[in-house]
C-alpha positions as MATLAB code, in Angstrom:
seq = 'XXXXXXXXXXXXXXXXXXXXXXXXXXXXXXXXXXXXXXXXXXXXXXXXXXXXXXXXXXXXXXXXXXXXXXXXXXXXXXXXXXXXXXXXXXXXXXXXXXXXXXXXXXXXXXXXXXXXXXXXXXXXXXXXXXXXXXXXXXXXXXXXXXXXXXXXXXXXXXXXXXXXXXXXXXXXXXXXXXXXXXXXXXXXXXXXXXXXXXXXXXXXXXXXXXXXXXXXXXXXXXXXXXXXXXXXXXXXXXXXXXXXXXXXXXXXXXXXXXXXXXXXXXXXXXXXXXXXXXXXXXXXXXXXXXXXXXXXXXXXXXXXXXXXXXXXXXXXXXXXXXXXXXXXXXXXXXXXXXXXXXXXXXXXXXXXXXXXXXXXXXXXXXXXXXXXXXXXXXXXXXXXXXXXXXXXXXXXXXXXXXXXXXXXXXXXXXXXXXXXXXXXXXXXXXXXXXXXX';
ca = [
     -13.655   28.948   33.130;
     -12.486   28.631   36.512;
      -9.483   31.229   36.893;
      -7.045   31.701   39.993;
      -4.488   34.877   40.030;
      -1.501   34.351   42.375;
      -0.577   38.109   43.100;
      -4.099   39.704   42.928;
      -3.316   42.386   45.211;
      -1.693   44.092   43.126;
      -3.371   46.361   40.781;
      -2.366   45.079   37.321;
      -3.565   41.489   37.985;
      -6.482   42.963   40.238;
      -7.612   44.663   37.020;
      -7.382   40.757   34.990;
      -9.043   39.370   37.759;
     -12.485   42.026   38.207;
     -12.845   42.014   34.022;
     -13.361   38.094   33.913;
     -14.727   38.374   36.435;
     -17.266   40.667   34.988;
     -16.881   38.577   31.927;
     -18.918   35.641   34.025;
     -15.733   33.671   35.366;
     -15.047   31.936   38.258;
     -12.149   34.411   39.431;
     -10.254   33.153   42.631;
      -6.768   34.425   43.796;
      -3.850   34.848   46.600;
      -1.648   37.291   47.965;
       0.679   37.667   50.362;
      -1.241   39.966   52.665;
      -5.095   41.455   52.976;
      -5.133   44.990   51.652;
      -7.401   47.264   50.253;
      -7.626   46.094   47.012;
      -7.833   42.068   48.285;
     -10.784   43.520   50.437;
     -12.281   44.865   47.840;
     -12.389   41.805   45.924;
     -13.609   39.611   48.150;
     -16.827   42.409   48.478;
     -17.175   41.098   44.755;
     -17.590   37.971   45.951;
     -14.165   36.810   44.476;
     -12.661   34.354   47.110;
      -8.671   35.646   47.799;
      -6.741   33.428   49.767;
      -3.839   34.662   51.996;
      -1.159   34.373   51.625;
       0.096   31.856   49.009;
      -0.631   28.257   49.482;
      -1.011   25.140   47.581;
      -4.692   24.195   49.428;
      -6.123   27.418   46.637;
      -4.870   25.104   43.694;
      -8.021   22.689   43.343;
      -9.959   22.043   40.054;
      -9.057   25.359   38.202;
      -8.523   25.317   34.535;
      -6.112   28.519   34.353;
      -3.618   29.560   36.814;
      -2.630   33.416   35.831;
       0.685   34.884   37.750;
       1.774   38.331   37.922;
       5.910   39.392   36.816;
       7.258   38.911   40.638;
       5.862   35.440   41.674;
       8.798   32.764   41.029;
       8.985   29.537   40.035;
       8.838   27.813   43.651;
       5.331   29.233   44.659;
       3.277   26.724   46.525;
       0.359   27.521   44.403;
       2.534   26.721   40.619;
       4.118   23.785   41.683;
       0.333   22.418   43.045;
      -1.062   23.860   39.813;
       1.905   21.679   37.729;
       1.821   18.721   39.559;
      -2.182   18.834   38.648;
      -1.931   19.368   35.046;
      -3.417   22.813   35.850;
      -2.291   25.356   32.636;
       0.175   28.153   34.369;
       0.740   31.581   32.354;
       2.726   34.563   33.577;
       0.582   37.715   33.166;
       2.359   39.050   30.064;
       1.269   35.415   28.527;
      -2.603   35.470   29.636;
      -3.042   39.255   27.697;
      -3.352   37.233   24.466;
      -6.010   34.750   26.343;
      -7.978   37.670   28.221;
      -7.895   40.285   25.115;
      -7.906   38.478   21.384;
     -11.513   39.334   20.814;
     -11.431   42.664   21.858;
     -10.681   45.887   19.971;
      -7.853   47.047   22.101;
      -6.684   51.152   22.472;
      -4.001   50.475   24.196;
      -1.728   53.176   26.028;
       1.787   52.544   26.653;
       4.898   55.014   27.954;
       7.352   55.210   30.931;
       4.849   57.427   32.430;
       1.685   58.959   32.418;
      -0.192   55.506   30.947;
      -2.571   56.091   33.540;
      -3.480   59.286   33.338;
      -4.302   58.973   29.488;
      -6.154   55.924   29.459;
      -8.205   57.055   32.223;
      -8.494   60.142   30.475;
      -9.646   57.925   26.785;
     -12.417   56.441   29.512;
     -13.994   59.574   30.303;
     -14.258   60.670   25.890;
     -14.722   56.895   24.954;
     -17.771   54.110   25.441;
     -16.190   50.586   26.600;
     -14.815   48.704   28.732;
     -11.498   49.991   30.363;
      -8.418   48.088   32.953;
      -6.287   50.902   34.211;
      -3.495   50.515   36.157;
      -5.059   53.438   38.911;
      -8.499   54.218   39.859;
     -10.304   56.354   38.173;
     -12.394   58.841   40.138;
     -15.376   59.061   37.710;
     -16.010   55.471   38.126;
     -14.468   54.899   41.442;
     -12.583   51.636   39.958;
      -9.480   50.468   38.097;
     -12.330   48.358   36.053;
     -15.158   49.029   33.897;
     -16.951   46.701   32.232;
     -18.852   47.494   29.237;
     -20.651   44.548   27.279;
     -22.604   46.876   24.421;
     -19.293   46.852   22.783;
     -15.790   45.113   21.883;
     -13.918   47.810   22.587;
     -11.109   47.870   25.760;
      -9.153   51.077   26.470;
      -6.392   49.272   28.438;
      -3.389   50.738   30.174;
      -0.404   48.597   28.522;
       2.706   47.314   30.503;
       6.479   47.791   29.398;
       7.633   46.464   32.897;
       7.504   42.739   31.759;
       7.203   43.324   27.870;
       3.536   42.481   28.406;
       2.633   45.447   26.207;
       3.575   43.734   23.291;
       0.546   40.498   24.158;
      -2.192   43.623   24.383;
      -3.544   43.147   20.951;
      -3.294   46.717   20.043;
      -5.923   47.967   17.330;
      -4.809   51.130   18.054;
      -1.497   51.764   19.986;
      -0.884   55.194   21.818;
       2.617   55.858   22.718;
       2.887   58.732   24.986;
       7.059   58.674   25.531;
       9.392   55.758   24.828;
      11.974   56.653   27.977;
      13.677   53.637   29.283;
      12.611   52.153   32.509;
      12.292   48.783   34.209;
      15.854   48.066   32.436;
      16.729   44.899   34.892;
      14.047   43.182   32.923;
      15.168   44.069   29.496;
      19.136   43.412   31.299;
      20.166   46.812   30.482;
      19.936   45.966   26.484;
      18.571   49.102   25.065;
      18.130   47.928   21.576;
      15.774   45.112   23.284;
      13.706   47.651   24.529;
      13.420   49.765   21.891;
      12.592   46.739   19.691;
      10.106   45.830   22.079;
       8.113   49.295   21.631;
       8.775   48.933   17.941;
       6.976   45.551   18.213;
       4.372   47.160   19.926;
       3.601   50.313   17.565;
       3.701   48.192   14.748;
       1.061   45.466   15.738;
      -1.456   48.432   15.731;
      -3.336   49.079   12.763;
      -4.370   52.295   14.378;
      -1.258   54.129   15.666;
      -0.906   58.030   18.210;
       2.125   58.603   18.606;
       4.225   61.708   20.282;
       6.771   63.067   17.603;
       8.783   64.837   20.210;
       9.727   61.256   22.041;
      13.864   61.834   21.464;
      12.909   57.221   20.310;
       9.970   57.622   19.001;
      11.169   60.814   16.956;
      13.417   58.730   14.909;
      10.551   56.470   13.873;
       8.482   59.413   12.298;
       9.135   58.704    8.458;
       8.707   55.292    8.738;
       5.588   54.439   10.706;
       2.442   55.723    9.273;
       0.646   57.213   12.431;
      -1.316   60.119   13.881;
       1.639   61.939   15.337;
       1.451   64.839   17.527;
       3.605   67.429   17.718;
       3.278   69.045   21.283;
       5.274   72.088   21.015;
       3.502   73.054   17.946;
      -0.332   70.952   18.248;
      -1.057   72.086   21.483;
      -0.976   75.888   22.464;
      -2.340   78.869   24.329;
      -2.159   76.723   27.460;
      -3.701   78.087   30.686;
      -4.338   77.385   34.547;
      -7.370   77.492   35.590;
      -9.571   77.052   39.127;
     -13.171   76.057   38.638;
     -14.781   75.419   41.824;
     -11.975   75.622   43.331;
     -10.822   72.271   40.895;
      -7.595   72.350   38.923;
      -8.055   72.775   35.309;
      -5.683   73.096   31.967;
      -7.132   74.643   29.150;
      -5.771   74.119   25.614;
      -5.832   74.840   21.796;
      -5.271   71.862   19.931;
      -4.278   72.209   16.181;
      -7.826   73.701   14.527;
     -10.279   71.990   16.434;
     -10.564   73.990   19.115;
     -10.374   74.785   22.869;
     -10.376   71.668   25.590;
     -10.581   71.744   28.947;
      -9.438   69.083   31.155;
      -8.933   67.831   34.652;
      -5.585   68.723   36.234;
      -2.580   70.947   35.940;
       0.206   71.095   33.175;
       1.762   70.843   29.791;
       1.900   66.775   30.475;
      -2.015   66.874   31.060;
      -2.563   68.648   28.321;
      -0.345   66.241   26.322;
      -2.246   63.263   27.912;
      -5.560   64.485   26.490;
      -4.348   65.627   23.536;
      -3.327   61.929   22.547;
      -6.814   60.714   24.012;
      -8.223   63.325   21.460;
      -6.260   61.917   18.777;
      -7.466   58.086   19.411;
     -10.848   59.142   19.593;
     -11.594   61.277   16.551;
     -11.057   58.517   14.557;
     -14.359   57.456   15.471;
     -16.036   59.631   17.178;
     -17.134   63.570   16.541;
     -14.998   66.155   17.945;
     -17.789   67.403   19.619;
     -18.776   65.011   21.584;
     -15.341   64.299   22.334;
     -15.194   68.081   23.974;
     -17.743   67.452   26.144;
     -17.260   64.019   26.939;
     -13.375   65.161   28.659;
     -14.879   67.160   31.249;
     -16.105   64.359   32.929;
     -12.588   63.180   32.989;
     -12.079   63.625   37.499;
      -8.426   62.775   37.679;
      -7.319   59.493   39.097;
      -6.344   57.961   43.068;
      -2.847   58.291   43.470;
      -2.073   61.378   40.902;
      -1.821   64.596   42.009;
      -4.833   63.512   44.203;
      -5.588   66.630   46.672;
      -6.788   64.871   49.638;
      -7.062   67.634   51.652;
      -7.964   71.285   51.190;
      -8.434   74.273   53.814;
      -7.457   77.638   53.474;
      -3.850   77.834   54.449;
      -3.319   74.452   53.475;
      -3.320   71.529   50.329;
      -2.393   67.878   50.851;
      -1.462   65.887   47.691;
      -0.867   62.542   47.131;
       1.064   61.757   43.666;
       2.440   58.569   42.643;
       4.954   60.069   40.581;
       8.164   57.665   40.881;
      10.185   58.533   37.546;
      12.191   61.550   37.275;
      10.268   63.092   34.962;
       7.134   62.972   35.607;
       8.238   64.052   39.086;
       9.279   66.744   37.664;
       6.145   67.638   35.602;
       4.082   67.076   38.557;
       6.251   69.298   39.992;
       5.891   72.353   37.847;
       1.989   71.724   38.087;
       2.211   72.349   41.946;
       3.942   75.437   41.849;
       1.285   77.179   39.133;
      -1.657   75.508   41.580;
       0.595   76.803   44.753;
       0.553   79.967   42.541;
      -3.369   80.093   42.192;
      -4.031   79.432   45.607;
      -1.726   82.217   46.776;
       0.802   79.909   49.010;
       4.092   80.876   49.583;
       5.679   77.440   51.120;
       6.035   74.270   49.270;
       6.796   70.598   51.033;
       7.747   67.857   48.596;
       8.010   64.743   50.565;
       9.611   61.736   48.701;
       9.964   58.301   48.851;
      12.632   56.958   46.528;
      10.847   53.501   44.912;
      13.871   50.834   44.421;
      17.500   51.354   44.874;
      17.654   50.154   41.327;
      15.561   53.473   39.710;
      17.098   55.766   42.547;
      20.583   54.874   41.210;
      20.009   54.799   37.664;
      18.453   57.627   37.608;
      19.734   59.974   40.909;
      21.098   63.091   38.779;
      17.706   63.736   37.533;
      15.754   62.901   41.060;
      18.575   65.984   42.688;
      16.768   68.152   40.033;
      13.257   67.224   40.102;
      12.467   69.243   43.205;
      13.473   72.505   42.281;
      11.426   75.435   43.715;
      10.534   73.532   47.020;
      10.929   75.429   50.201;
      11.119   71.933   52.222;
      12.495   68.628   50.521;
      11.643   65.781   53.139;
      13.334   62.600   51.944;
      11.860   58.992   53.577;
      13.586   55.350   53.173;
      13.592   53.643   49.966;
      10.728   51.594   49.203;
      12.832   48.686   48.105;
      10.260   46.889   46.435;
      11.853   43.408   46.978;
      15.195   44.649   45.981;
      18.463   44.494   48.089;
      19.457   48.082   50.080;
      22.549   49.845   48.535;
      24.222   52.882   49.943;
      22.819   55.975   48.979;
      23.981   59.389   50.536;
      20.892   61.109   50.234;
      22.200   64.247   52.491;
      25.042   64.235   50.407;
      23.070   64.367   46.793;
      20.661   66.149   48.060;
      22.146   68.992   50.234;
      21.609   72.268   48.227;
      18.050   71.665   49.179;
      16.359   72.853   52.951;
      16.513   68.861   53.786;
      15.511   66.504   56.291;
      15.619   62.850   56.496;
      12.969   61.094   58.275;
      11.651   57.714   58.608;
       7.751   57.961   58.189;
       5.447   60.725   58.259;
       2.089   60.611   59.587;
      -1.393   62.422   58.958;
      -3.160   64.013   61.535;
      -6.276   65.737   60.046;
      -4.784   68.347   58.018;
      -1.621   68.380   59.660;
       1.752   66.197   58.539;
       3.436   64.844   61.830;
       7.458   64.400   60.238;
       9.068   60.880   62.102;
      12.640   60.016   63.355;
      13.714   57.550   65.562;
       9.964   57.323   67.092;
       9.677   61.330   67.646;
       7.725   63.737   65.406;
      10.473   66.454   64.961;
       7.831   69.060   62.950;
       4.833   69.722   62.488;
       3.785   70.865   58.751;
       0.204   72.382   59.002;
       0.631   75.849   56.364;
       0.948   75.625   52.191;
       0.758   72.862   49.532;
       2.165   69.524   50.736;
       2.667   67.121   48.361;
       4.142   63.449   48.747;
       5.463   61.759   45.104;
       6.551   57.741   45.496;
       4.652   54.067   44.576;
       5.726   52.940   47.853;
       3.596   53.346   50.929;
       3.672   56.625   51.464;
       0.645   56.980   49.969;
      -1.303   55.720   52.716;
       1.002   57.314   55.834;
       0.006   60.631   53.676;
      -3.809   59.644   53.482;
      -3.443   58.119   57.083;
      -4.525   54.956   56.428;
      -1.777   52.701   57.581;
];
């Protein structure tokens, strides 16, 4: 088939795009701008057209769309007026996935993290909404076997098109509420929808949802306070490590710091010992490398750590969080930054009471401007909130080697050069921290 994806800068539709590719499609697309991800592409030989115009519409036979493209893009109403079949992301999943055997890992965070981690145990192919650092992608392609471990998507309700065989909920927390308008039993349906399409199910008991849905759903459910102990913190060349019991089969040892890691994997575990030995499932997770964009230490000297984290929820701000301050621990620092930018006014406001708590233990709390994502500014009195913290609100950072250069009104008013610095948001601040802009 001939295939164009309006959106394919982003990395959900990116990840469509590269797999049918792979597949032996003709994959075209559009964005709005060139970024890394578009340039990558079109290194694949995938031709990306920006930004949106009707002249990309010629003789394809599927037009795929991510969540945020509307109705009056150029590119639809050429694809419509030419007879051209249009489907919304959340619509293609049953197209791109019905002959695959799908683990599928949904959860208002930490989706990436596990299904990346399921890559490292598990042969197949994988889309993940992050790129994984053992295979350098968001994509692999595997065509020895049927099986896709695939990062799922509550955001649009596309989770529910992934053609679960086995269905791995990590937390049920609500998030991306605008789309479900703030209806609680539709979401909630929605992951019921989802767990029960599985055949195969891993759920976390301790979910305060999913909790409720323990003597009804047959599944392997894990019980974290009680599955998983004797955690510890570990430094092996100089990586981050947790280490872990899990019920009676043993100790694991995995990439990264935390109780949520070790949660992660544990889930991972449980997906994968239905088919594979436990054994080779222990070794197999220390290839696991961590993924781009979570707690991703992109710089390390001797007085000083730079981490990038794309943490944007409360809580897994929060988790991230208590990981830094055992690693800040290890490495013997005394000062922690925690630089932040809020992602949408909508998730800022919903959510502020638990964002003022996320950051306890920081010596510095540097706030930046909301990303907005699209969304219309609302008044939020950040100093206000946030004032019990040692505060300062800046526009933009900037990197400079292992140095952080702290912006306002076109002046860097400090310098941040000693202890762990770590910046948590989806927005851009991932590259102003990586100093890539």
């Amino acid at each position: 088939m001939k295939i164009h994806f309006i959106g394919i800068g982003g990395i959900g539709i990116s990840g469509l795009a590269q797999y049918m590719h792979f597949k032996g499609h003709t994959v075209s697309g559009s964005d709005i701008k060139e970024t890394i991800i578009t340039q990558k592409l079109t290194k694949m030989g995938i031709t990306v057209t920006v930004p949106h115009t009707k002249d990309a519409i010629l003789e394809q036979d599927l037009i795929v769309h991510s969540a945020i493209i509307r109705p009056d893009n150029p590119e639809i109403i050429a694809a419509k007026e030419k007879g051209i079949e249009v489907l919304a992301r959340r619509e293609a999943l049953l197209k791109i996935l019905d002959d695959r055997k799908v683990y599928s890992v949904a959860g208002a965070h930490g989706k990436s993290t596990t299904t990346a981690i399921l890559t490292s145990i598990m042969n197949g192919s994988a889309i993940i909404g992050a790129e994984s650092k053992a295979f350098g992608s968001n994509v692999r392609y595997d065509e020895t076997t049927d099986i896709m471990l695939f990062e799922a998507d509550e955001s649009d309700g596309s989770f529910i098109n992934s053609n679960p065989y086995c269905s791995i909920v990590i937390n049920a927390e609500p998030e991306h509420m605008e789309y479900y308008d703030y209806n609680y039993d539709r979401f909630y349906d929605s992951y019921k929808r989802f767990i029960n399409s599985a055949p195969y199910k891993v759920l976390n008991a301790e979910d305060p949802f999913l909790a409720t849905l323990v003597e009804s759903i047959d599944a392997q459910w894990l019980y974290p306070s009680t599955d998983i102990t004797d955690i510890k913190y570990l430094l092996i060349d100089d990586e981050p490590y947790t280490s872990f019991q899990l019920r009676n089969f043993g100790t694991f040892k995995v990439w990264g710091f935390g109780k949520h890691i070790a949660l992660d994997a544990a889930l991972a575990i449980l997906a994968a010992k239905e088919s594979m030995d436990m054994e080779l499932i222990r070794k197999n997770l220390l290839t696991f490398k961590g993924i781009k964009k979570r707690f991703d230490i992109i710089e390390a000297q001797e007085d000083s750590v730079i981490i990038d984290d794309y943490g944007h929820h409360p809580t897994e701000i929060k988790a991230t969080f208590e990981s830094v301050q055992e690693y800040a621990k290890l490495k013997g620092f005394e000062k922690i930054t925690a630089i932040w930018q809020p992602h949408k006014y909508s998730r800022t406001l919903d959510n502020l009471d638990e964002f003022i708590n996320c950051f306890e233990g920081a010596q510095e709390l540097i706030i930046l401007p909301v990303w907005a994502a699209g969304e219309k500014q609302r008044d939020i009195n950040f100093q206000e909130k946030f004032k019990r913290y040692n505060l300062i609100m800046a526009d933009s950072i900037q990197r400079s080697n292992n140095h952080i250069l702290v912006i306002k009104d076109g002046k860097n008013i400090q310098t941040i050069d000693k202890g762990l610095i770590i910046g948590f948001g989806a927005g851009d601040i991932t590259y102003q921290i990586r100093g890539t802009l």
